[in-house]
C-alpha positions in Angstrom: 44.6 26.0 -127.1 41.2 25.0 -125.8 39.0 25.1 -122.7 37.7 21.7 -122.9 38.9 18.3 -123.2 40.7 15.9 -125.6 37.6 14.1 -126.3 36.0 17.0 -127.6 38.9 18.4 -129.8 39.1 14.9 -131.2 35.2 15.6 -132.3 36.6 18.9 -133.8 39.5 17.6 -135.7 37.0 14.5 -136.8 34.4 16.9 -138.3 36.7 19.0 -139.9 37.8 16.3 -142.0 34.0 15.2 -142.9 33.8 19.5 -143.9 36.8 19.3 -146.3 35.5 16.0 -147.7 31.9 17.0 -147.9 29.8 17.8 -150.8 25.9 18.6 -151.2 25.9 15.9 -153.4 27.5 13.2 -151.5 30.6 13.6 -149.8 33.1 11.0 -149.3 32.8 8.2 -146.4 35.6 8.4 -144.1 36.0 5.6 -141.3 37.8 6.1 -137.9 40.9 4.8 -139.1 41.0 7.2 -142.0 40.0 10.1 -139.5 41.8 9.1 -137.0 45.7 8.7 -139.3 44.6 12.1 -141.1 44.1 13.8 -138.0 46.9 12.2 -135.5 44.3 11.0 -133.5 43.8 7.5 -131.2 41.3 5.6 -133.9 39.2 4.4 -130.5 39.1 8.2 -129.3 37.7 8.5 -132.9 35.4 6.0 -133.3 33.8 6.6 -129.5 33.3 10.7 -130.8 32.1 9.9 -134.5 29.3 7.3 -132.8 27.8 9.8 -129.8 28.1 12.8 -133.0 26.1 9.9 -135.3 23.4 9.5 -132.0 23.1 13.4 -131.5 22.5 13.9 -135.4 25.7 15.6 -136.5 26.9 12.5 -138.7 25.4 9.1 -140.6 27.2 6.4 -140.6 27.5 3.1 -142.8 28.9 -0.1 -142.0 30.9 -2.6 -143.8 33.3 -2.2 -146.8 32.7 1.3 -148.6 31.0 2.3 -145.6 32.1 4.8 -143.3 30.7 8.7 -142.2 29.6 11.6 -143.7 28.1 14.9 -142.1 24.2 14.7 -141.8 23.9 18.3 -142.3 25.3 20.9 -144.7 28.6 22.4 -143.0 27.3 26.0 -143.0 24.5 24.4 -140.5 27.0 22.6 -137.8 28.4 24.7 -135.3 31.4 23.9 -133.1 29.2 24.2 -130.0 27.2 21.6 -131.8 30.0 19.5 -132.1 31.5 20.5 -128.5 28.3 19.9 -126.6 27.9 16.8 -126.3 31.6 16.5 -125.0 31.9 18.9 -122.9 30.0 22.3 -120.8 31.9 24.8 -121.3 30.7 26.2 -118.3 31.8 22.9 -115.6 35.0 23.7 -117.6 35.8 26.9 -117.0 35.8 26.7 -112.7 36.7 29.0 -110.0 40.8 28.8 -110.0 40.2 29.1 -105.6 38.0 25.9 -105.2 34.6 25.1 -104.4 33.0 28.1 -102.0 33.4 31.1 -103.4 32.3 32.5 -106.9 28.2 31.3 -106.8 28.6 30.6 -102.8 30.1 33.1 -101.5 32.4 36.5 -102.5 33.9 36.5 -106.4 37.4 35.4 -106.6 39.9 38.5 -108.1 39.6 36.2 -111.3 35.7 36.0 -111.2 34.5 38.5 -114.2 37.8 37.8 -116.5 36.6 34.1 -116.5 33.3 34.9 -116.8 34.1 37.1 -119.7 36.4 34.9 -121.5 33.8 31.9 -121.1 31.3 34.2 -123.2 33.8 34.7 -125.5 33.9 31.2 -126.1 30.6 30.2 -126.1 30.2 33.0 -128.9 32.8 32.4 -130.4 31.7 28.4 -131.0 28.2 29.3 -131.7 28.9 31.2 -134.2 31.4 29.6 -135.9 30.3 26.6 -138.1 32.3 23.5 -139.9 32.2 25.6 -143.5 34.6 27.4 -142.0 36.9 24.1 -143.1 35.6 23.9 -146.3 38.5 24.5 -149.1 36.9 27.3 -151.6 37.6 27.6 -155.1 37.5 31.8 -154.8 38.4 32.7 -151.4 36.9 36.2 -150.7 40.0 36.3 -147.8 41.2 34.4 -144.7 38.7 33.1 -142.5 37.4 35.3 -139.8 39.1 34.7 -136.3 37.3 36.0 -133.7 40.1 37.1 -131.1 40.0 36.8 -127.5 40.1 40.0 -124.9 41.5 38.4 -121.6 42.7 41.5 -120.4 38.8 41.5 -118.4 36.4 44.5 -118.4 37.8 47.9 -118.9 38.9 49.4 -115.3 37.6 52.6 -113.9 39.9 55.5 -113.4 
């Protein structure tokens, strides 16, 4: 379950495979077919994410036989709001359930500071949250963290 749209889970699922396959010594190329059959994915959903990611830094890319992409940075430095970004804002995601003139024009919906808190949670929780997270390790210390989600809202007064 996410807040934002297939395009940008595609980009997710896409650069989680390049964090399983990568390596600080060269990783291996994967192309959008190869993504896109590993990860159940439409290959032109694929190939449209893994060429705006290549434009905005996140990936290089090579053509031809043998060619295919690789991360452009080290997973530890590619955060999921790196990846999400240029998808999708979280924040034109995350809209007032009662329409257009109320929360920001007029009184706060009943739903106003849960959303608001739950789109901070988010926005935390994919900033700080990077693609090593994917990475298989050869010691694991434990299971990766999971940041959990309070949607119950702010605490009420009594």
């Amino acid at each position: 379950m996410t807040p934002y749209g297939k395009v940008a889970q595609a980009a997710i699922a896409s650069m989680s495979l390049l964090a399983e396959r990568y390596s600080p010594k060269g990783g291996v190329r994967l192309n959008s077919r190869e993504i896109a059959q590993q990860r159940k994915l439409s290959q032109a959903i694929v190939a449209k994410v893994l060429t705006t990611l290549s434009q905005v830094g996140l990936v290089m890319g090579a053509p031809g036989p043998g060619g295919g992409y690789w991360l452009a940075k080290d997973p530890n430095e590619i955060s999921l709001l790196d990846v999400v970004s240029p998808f999708d804002r979280l924040e034109e995601t995350l809209v007032c359930p009662f329409g257009e003139g109320w929360c920001g024009t007029g009184p706060q919906c009943p739903l106003h500071e849960q959303l608001d808190g739950f789109r901070q949670q988010v926005s935390t929780f994919l900033a700080e949250t990077t693609l090593a997270c994917f990475q298989k390790r050869e010691n694991p210390v434990g299971p990766p963290r999971i940041v959990p989600f309070d949607l119950s809202g702010p605490p009420t007064k009594t």
